[in-house]
N, C-alpha and C positions, 0 to 999 in steps of 0.2 A: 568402552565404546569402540568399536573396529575402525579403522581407520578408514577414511572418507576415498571413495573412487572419484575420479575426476568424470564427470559427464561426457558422454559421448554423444549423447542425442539429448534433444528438448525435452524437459518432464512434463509428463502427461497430468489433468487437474479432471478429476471427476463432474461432469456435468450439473449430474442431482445436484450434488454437494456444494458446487461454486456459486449456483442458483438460491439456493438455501441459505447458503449463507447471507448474498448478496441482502437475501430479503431480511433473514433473519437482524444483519447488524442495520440495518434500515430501520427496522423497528423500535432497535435499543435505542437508536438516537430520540425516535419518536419520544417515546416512555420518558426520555430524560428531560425533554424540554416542552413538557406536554402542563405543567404549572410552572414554569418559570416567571418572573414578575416583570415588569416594565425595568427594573433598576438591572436582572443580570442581562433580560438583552442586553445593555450598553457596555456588559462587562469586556475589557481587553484582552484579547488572547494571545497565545506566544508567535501570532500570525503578522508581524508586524504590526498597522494599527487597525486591523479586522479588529469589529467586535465582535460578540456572540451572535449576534445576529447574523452578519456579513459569512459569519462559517458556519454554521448553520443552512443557510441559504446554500453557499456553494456547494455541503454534502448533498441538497438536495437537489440542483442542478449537476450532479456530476452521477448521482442515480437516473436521472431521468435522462440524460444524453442518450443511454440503453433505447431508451423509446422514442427518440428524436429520432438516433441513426435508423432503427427497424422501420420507420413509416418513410425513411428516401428508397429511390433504388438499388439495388446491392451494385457495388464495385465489380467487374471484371474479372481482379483480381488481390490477391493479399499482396498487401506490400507492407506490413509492421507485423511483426511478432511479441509475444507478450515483452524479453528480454531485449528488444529497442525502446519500449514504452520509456522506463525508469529517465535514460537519460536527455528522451527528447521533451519531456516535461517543459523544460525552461524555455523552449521556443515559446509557448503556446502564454506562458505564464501570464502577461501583460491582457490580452485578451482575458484570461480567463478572471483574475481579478476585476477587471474594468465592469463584465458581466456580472460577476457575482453582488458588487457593489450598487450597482444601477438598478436588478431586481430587490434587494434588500431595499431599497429605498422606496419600494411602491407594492410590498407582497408581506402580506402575512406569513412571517417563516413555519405557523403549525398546520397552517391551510394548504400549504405549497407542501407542505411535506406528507401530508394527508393524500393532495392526488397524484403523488409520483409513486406512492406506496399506491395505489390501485391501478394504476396505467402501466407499471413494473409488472405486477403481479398479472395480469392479462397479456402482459407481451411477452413473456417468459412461459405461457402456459401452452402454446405449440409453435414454439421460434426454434428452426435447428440449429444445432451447436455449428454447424456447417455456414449460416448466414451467413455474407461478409456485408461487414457495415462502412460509411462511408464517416469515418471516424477523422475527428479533427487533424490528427498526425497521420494518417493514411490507411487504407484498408486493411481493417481487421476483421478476423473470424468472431463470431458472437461471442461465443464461450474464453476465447481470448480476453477481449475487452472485458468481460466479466470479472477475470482473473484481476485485471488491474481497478477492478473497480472496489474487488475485496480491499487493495490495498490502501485506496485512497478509503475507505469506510473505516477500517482499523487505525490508517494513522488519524484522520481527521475526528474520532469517535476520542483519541486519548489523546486532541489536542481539547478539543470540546471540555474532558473531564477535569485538565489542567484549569481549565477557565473559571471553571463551574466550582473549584474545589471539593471536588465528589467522584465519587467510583461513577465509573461508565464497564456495565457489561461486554466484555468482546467474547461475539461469537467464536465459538473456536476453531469451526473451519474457514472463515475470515482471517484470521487471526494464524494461520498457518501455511495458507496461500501469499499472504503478507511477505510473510517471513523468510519462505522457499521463494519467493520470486525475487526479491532483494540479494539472499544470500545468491543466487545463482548469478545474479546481477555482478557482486561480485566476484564471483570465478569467471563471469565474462571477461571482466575489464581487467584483472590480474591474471592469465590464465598462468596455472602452474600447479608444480604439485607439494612445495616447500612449508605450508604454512596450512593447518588444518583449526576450520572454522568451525566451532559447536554453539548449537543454538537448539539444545535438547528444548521440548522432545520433538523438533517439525524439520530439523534439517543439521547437515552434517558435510561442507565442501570443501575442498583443496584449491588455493589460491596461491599467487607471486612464483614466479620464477626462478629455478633453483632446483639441489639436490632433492629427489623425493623418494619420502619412506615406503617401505612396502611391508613393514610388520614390527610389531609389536611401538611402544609411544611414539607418537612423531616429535621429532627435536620443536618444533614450532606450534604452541597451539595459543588459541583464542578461544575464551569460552563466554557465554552472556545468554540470556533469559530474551525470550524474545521481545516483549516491551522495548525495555532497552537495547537491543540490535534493529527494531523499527526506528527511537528514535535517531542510533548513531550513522544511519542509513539516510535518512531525511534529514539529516544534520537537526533534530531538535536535543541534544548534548553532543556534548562534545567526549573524545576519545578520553582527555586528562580526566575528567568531570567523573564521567563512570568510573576510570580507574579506583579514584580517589571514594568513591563511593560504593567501594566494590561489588560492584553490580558486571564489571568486566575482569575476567584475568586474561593475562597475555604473556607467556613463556616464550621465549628462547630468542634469538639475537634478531631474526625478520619477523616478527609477532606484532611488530607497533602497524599497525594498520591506516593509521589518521591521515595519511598522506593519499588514502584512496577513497576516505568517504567525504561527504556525501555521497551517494548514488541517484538520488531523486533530482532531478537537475530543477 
């Protein structure tokens, strides 16, 4: 694999495609919790003491925000880009549980997820990528917020599956958007060009600060499968954990990375 260029500009997310996604991993969840019994609602997730329910509910309030923000008036102006999302997460956090909790306690999670998958599906079907929405952490471009909405679908779809004890389909353009906006996440916050981060086959960055290669191996690499780089990014494992499970390798003397993730605040 050629060695990773450092970004110079934002990377571009294909409309159709982010769209598609958003609807398609929407659906997977649908599918997965469409016979569930009274007992896994209750089951515990690695969400703290969310149950299936309580996450469930959130993916379905965190689709349908898309259609909250398009029916206010558009903001003025942008002020969050997708690569601020990741670490202003944790402001909003308390809120966003308190919500999620209080609807789960009065909404049917298959009926609630039934009409965000239709009121989605109609607001996405002539909204321009251009909208700006007046989005909890600050105005953002539709298609932006989209991008981060693949990621909350992906990660929450394979916290879901942990719960569930059962495979959960991830869309793979969900599931790659995911993965590129985390991994850019961290060439934000380490910018440099010393350590080269692989997460074949969706993304390829240069992070931390230091001597950088310009041909042939870099002294510094990190390699990992995107599952697993979603969850050392959300902090759902930890850096040892994968090691030990070799599901991560990490060559060369600045290659231990644990010291910068989470990302997902």
């Amino acid at each position: 694999m050629p060695p990773a260029q450092r970004r110079t500009r934002a990377r571009t997310y294909d409309s159709a495609k982010i769209r598609g996604a958003v609807r398609a991993q929407l659906a997977h969840v649908r599918e997965a919790v469409a016979a569930l019994s009274d007992e896994q609602w209750r089951l515990p997730t690695r969400l703290g003491d969310w149950t299936v329910r309580d996450l469930v509910v959130h993916i379905a309030l965190g689709a349908d925000s898309v259609c909250s923000y398009l029916e206010k008036p558009p903001p003025l102006a942008r002020e969050v880009a997708v690569l601020d999302w990741p670490s202003a997460t944790a402001a909003v956090a308390p809120a966003v549980d308190e919500r999620a909790r209080t609807v789960a306690a009065s909404t049917e999670p298959r009926e609630l997820l039934d009409r965000v998958a239709e009121r989605l599906s109609q607001a996405l079907a002539s909204a321009p990528a251009e909208r700006l929405l007046a989005a909890r952490l600050g105005a953002m471009r539709l298609d932006d917020f989209l991008v981060t909405r693949c990621v909350e679908l992906a990660v929450h779809s394979d916290d879901l599956a942990a719960a569930l004890g059962a495979a959960l389909p991830l869309d793979r353009q969900a599931l790659a958007a995911a993965t590129r906006v985390l991994a850019d996440t961290l060439a934000a916050k380490a910018p440099g060009g010393s350590v080269e981060v692989r997460i074949p086959p969706f993304a390829v960055v240069q992070c931390v600060e230091g001597p950088r290669h310009t041909r042939g191996t870099p002294p510094n690499v990190v390699e990992t499968d995107p599952l697993t780089w979603l969850r050392l990014a959300t902090g759902r494992t930890s850096w040892a954990d994968a090691l030990d499970a070799a599901a991560l390798t990490a060559s060369g003397e600045r290659a231990d990375l644990s010291e910068l993730l989470p990302l997902l605040g």
